[in-house]
N, C-alpha and C positions, 0 to 999 in steps of 0.2 A: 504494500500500500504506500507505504514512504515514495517507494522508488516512482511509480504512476505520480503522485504527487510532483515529486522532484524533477520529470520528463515534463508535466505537463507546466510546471514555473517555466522550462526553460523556453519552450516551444510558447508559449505566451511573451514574454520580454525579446522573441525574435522578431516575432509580428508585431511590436510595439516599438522597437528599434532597429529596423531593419541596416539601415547604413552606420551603425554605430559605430564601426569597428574601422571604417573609410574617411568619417568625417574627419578626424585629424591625421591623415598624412596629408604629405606634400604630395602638389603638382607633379603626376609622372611623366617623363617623357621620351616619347613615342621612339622607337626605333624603327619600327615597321617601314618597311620600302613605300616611297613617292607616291607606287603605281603597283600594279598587279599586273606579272608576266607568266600567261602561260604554256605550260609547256614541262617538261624535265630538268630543260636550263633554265627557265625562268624559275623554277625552285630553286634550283641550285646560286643561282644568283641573287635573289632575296634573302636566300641564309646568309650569303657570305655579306649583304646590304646588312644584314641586321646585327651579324655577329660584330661586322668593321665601326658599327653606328655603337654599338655600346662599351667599344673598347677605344673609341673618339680615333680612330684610323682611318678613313673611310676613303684620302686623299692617297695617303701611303698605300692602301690595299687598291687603288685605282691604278696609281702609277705600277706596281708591282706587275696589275693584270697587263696593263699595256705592255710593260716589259716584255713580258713573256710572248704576249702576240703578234708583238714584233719580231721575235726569234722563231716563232710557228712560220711566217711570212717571209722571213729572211733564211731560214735553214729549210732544204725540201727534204732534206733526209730525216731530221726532227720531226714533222709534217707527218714523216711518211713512217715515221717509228710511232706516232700517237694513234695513227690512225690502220697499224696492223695489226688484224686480229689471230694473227700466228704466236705474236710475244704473248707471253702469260702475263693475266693479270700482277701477281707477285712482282715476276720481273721489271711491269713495268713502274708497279711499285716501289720496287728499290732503287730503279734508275731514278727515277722523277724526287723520289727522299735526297739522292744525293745531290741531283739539281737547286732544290729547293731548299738549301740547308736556313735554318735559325738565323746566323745573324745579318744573313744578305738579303732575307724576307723575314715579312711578318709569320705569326705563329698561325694567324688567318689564312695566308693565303698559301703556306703550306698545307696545312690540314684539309683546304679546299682540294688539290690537285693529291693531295695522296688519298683523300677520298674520292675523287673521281677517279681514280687508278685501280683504286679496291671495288667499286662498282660495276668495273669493265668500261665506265665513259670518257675517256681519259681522250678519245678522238675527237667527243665534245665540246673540248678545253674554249674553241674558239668563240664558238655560239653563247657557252657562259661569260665568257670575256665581252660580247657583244650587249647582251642583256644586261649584265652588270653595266658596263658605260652607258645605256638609254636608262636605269633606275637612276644615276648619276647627272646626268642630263636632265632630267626629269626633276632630281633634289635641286639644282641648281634652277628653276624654272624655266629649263630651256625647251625648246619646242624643234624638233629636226624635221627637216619637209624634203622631199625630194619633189621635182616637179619635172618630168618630160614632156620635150618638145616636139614637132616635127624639124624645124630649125633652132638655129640657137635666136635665144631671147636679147631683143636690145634693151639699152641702158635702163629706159624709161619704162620699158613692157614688164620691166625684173624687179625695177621698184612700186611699181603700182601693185602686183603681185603680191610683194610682200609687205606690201601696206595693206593688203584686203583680209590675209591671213594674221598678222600681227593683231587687227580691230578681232578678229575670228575669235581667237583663243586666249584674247581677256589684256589687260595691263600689267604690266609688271614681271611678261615672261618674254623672253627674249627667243625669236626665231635664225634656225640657222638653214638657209637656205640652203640645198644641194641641185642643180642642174645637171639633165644628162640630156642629150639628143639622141631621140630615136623616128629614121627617116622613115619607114615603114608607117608608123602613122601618118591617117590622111590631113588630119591638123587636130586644132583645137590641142589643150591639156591633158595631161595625166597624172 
């Protein structure tokens, strides 16, 4: 009888004070990625956003990522070692460990690629590399646009453009224009 009594105080003072236990902490704040990218790397790239955000790295694990995609881009036989499914997982796990050591990366963006090594996605490195810089892009309030032409765009066609999309997507976020030409179309944008 105690006990029913003693469940039923407690279960009464929760519905009487439901945020009791909230009202005095401090203001949390958010780590969570800009935006939501889906896909396998866009997880994979939101962890490594959240884990760099609460360890205040998020510049250092950017530069780090580019580093690295730069040498996928620049070396074809790197490239072509992340991307063979001959090498065993392990193996490529101990390569990429040794790659990746402590003090010439962070603890992030090691654990990122020796986890995608131990996954089998270790081919993936670049698309995570990709997602990671648009959630970055996206903290910084920037906005990437690609636009295709049938020709190339003059001076004045490129800024009215993006002065149409600039008003588009609000104040205070900054647009980074990319132009490609593809003659195949019969006109008009893409």
């Amino acid at each position: 009888l105690t006990y029913c009594i003693i469940i039923n105080i407690m279960n009464r003072s929760m519905r009487l004070f439901p945020t009791a236990t909230r009202a005095f902490s401090s203001k949390a704040v958010s780590h969570a990625p800009p935006k939501k990218i889906h896909g396998t790397t866009g997880r994979y790239a939101g962890a490594v956003y959240t884990a760099a955000s609460k360890a205040s790295l998020l510049d250092k694990v950017e530069g780090e990522l580019l580093a690295v995609n730069d040498l996928i881009g620049k070396s074809p036989n790197f490239a072509a070692f992340l991307a063979n499914p001959t090498i065993s997982r392990q193996d490529k796990a101990t390569k990429i460990g040794d790659l990746v050591t402590e003090p010439k990366f962070t603890h992030i963006t090691r654990n990122l690629f020796l986890t995608l090594a131990a996954n089998g996605r270790i081919g993936d490195s670049d698309k995570v590399i990709r997602d990671f810089s648009e959630l970055m892009q996206a903290a910084r309030g920037s906005v990437k646009v690609t636009i295709i032409s049938a020709e190339v765009l003059k001076k004045k066609q490129l800024e009215s453009i993006q002065a149409g999309i600039t008003a588009m997507v609000g104040a205070g976020k900054t647009v980074d224009v990319d132009t490609q030409v593809d003659a195949s179309i019969l006109g008009g944008l893409q």
